[in-house]
N, C-alpha and C positions, 0 to 999 in steps of 0.2 A: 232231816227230821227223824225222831226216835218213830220207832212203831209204836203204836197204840194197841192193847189187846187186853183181854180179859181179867180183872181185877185193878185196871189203871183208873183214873179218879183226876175231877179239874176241869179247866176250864177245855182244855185240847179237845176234851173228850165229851164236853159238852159243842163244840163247834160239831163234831163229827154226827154225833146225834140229831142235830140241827138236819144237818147237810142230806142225812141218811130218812128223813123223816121226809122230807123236799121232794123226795123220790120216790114217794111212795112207800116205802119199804119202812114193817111193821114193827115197834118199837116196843109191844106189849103197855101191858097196862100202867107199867111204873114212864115211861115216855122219855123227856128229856128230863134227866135226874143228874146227870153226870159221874156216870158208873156204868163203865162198861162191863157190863153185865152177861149173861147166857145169850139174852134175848138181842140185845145191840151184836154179839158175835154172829149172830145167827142172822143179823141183816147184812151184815160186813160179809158175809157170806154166800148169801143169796144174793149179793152184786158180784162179788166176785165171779162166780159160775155161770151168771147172765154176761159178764165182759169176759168171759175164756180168761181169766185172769187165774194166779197157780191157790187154790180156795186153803186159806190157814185162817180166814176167821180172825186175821190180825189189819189192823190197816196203817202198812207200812207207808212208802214213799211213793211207789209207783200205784198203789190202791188208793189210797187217798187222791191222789192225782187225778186220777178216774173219776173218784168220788167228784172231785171239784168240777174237773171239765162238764161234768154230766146235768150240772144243773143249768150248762147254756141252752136254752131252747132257740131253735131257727126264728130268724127275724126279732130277736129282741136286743141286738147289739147292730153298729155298722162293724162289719169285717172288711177290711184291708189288706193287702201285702207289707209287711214289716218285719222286724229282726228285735228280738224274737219273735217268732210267728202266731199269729192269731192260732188256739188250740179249743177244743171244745164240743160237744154235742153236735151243736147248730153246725160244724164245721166237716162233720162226720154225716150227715145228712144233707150236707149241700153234696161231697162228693159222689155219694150215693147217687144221685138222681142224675147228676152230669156223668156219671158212669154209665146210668143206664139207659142217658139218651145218647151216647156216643160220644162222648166230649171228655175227652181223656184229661182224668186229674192224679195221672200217678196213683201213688199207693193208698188206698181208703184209711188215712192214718190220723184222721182229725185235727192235721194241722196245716194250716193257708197258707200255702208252700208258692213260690213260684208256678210250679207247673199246673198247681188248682187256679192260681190268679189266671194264666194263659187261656185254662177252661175256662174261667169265669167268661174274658172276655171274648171269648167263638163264640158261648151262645148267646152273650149279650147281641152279636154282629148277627148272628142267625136270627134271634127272636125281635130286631129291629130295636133293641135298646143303645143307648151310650155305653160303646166298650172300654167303659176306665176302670174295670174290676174289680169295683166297688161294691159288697153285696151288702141289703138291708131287706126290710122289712117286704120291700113292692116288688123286689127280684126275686126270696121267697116266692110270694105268690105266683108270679110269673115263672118261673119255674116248676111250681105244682101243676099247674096248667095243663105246661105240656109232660110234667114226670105221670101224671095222673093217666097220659094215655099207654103205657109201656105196660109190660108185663109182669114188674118188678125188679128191682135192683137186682142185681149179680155182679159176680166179678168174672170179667173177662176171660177167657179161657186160654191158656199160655201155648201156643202152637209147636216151641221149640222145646215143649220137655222138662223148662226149669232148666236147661242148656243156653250160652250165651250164641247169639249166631254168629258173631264174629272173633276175632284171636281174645281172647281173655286178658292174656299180658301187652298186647300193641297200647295198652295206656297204661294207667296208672294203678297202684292198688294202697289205699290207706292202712298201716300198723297201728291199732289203738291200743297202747299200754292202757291199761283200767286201775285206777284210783293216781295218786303220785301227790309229793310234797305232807303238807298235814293227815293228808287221808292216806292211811295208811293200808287199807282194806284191812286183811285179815292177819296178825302176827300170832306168830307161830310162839306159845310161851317157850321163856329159858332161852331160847336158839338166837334169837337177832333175824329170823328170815321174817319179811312181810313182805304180803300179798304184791302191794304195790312193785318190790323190790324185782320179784320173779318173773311179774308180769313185764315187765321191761327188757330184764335181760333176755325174758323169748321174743321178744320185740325185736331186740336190736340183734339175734341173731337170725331170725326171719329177714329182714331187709335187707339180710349179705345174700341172701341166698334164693331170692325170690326169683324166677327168670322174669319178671315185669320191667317194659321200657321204663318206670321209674314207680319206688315206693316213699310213700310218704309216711312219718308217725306224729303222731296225736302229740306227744313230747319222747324229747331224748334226752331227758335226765327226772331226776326225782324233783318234779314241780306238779304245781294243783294245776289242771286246766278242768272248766267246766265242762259240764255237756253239750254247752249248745257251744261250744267255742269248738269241741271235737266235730261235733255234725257241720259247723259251718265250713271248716275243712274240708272233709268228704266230699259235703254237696258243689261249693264254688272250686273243686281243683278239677272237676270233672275226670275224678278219680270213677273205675268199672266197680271196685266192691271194697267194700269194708271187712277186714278181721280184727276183732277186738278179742285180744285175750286177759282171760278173770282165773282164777284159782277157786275151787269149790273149797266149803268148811261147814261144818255143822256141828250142834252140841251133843249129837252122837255121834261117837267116835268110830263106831262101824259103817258111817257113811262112809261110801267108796266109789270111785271109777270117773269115767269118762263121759261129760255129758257138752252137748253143741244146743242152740238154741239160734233161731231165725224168726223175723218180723211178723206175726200173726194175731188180730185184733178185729172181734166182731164181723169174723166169717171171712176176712179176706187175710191171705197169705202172701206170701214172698215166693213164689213159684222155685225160682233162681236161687235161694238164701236157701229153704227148704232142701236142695238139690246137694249145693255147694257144704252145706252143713253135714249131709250125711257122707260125702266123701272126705270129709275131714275128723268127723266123728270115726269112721271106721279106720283112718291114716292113722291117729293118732294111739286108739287104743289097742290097736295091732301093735304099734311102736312100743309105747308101756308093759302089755301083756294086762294092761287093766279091766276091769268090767266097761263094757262097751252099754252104758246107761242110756243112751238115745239120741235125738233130735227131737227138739219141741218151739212149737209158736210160743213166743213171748211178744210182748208190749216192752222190751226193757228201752231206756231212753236210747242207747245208740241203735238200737235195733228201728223204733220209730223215727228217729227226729231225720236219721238220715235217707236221702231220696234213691238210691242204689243198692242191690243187693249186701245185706251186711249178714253175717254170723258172728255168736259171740260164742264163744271155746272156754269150756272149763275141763283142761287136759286131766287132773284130778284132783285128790281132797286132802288139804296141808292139815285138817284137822286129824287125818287116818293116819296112825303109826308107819305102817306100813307103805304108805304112800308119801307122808312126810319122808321117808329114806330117799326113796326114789328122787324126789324134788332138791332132795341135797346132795345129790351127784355133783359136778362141777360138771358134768357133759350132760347134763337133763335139758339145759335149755336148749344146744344143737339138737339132740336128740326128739325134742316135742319141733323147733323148726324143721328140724327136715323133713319130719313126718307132714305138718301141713302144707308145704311146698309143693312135696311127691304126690298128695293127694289132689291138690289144686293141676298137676299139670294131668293126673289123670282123668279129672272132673272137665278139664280143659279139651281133653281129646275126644272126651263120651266113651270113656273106658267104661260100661255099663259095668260087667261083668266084676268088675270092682267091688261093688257095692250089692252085689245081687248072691253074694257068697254068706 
């Protein structure tokens, strides 16, 4: 979907006003008019900043997303185990509480993943209910019950550091080329290079050179696969982590450098992804010589959907003169693979010292 933002008009943007009104969040005195306005930006934004989500006051794909899921309230739907997964509010405060009475549901990602159903049914078996993992409205309750006696939600605290405890490579590790076939991501004018294009060719020279008992890619050729068709990858190959490499670009052309990003949504993190991103963030723009831009929590869909530590890599910006050179090297794409290899086998060893420079 296009993004929605300030001066757009219709019906798109009368749904979004809708949806944003739902939620409480203030729409001034003109309300639903369908004109996204100062005042609509300024709600779009103030969700934003409450979901950790990156605040532009626009309501693109993954915002609106947000937007959507948020209006599930707990106990007004049955939730189930399915493909694609039950996602939503209601689904983001069921793991909360089965978090915080000990009933491990994986990542707080608000979505009824396999390993939330497994929660669902321990405390069905504990609390003497039917454990067919089926939650509604009376499991709700029964669940407040006993969440009401805790101290409050939190998220677990990671013992190993954001360190894997066992071999890293003894399984599998997932290559996500990002975009392919129609979706083109980002093309570079005049030149013939896109997004899609580059992100592949670092694909497919990372998986020659991964030391992993086996790597697996999302696709290996210029085809569309969707998101949930990547995450269902990941999760059923019982693959250790995800690298999804993307290409940054922006309509300023002095955006520049190197930026990593790991699974982070309403207070809980990716301990592991967090860890692994920064030693890839630092591998990679050592390699370049580029501005070293960060690691940051995102909600992006492969970051969320899948149930294992994942980073997504944006080695740097096809929109930058400058960096556009560098990306039309014919050895740029060895040169970004070996840098996240090198850093994965140092992340692997707890090469602290690595990252502490």
């Amino acid at each position: 979907m296009r993004a929605l933002r300030r001066g757009d008009r219709g019906r798109e943007v009368v749904d979004l006003q809708t949806r944003l009104l739902s939620l409480g969040l203030d729409l001034g005195n003109r309300g639903i008019d369908g004109v996204f306005g100062p005042q609509t930006e300024l709600a779009v934004k103030t969700f934003q900043q409450g979901m950790g989500l990156l605040v532009d006051g626009s309501a693109g794909e993954i915002t609106y997303q947000e937007i959507y899921e948020a209006g599930y309230r707990p106990g007004g739907r049955l939730i189930y185990l399915r493909q694609p997964p039950d996602r939503g509010a209601d689904v983001t405060e069921l793991q909360r509480m089965l978090n915080d009475l000990g009933f491990d549901p994986g990542a707080v990602n608000g979505l009824f993943d396999e390993r939330t159903a497994r929660a669902v049914k321990e405390f069905q078996f504990n609390a003497g209910l039917i454990p067919d993992g089926v939650v509604d409205d009376e499991f709700f309750k029964t669940l407040r019950t006993y969440a009401a006696q805790t101290l409050g939600t939190h998220q677990l605290p990671d013992k190993n550091g954001g360190y894997f405890t066992g071999d890293l490579f003894s399984g599998a590790i997932v290559v996500d080329a990002a975009h392919g076939g129609r979706d083109t991501g980002y093309v570079v004018p005049a030149s013939g290079i896109t997004e899609a294009g580059l992100n592949l060719a670092v694909a497919h020279e990372l998986a020659q050179i991964l030391p992993a008992r086996e790597v697996l890619l999302t696709r290996n050729e210029d085809e569309e696969v969707s998101h949930y068709d990547r995450a269902y990858l990941a999760n059923s190959s019982g693959a250790k982590m995800v690298i999804s490499i993307h290409h940054g670009h922006h309509e300023n052309p002095n955006a520049e450098g190197t930026a990593s990003f790991y699974f982070s949504r309403l207070g809980y993190q990716s301990h592991r992804g967090n860890m692994a991103a920064a030693y890839m963030q630092k591998g990679v723009s050592r390699a370049l010589g580029t501005r070293d831009v960060g690691e940051f929590g995102r909600s992006y869909n492969i970051l969320r959907e899948t149930s294992i530590p994942a980073v997504l890599l944006e080695p740097l910006y096809l929109s930058n003169t400058r960096e556009l050179d560098l990306a039309s090297d014919p050895y740029y794409p060895a040169t970004v693979a070996e840098a996240i290899a090198g850093a994965l086998e140092l992340y692997a060893g707890r090469d602290a010292a690595f990252i502490a420079v």
